[in-house]
N, C-alpha and C positions, 0 to 999 in steps of 0.2 A: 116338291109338294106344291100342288096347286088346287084352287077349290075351282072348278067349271060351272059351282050351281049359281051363281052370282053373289054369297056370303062373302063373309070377311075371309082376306086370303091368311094365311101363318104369319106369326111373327117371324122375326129371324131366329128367335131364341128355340119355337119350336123348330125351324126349319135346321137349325145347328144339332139340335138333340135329334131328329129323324136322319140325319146325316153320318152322329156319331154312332147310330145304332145301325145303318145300311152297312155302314165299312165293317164295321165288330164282325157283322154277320157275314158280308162278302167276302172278308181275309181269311175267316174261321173255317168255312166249309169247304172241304178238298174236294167236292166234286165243282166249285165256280174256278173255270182257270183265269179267266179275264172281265173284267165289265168294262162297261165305260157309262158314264152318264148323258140325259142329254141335254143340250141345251147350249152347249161353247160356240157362242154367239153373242156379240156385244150386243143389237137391240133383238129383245126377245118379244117385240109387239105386243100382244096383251098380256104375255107370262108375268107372273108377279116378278119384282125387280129382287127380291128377297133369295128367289132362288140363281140370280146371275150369276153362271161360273166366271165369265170374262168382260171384263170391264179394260175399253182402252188398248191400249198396246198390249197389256198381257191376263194372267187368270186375278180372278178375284181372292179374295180369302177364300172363299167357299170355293171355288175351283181350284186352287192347289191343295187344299185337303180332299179334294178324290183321286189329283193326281200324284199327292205321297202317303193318303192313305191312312194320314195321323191329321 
């Protein structure tokens, strides 16, 4: 989730709820066999820091819940 119009970016709160709702739907439909998301990269220059899959040596919270899916 990112706003490009220059507005306020999501919280985290919505960005977790748009998250729990992408997987629901990715796992659920048999015609998706794989996704991936984007962004696993520690500095993401102007992307909101809310959506950072990886922070550091390894994934963020938010990045290992796309990489296990819960």
């Amino acid at each position: 989730m990112q706003n490009f119009n220059g507005g306020a970016q999501p919280s985290m709160d919505e960005v977790w709820s748009f998250t729990d709702q992408a997987i629901k739907y990715l796992e659920s439909d048999s015609r998706i066999l794989s996704y991936a998301p984007f962004g696993y990269m520690d500095d993401m220059y102007n992307v909101a820091y809310t959506n950072k899959l990886f922070s550091g040596d390894g994934l963020s919270d938010l990045g290992w819940k796309y990489v296990n899916g819960n």
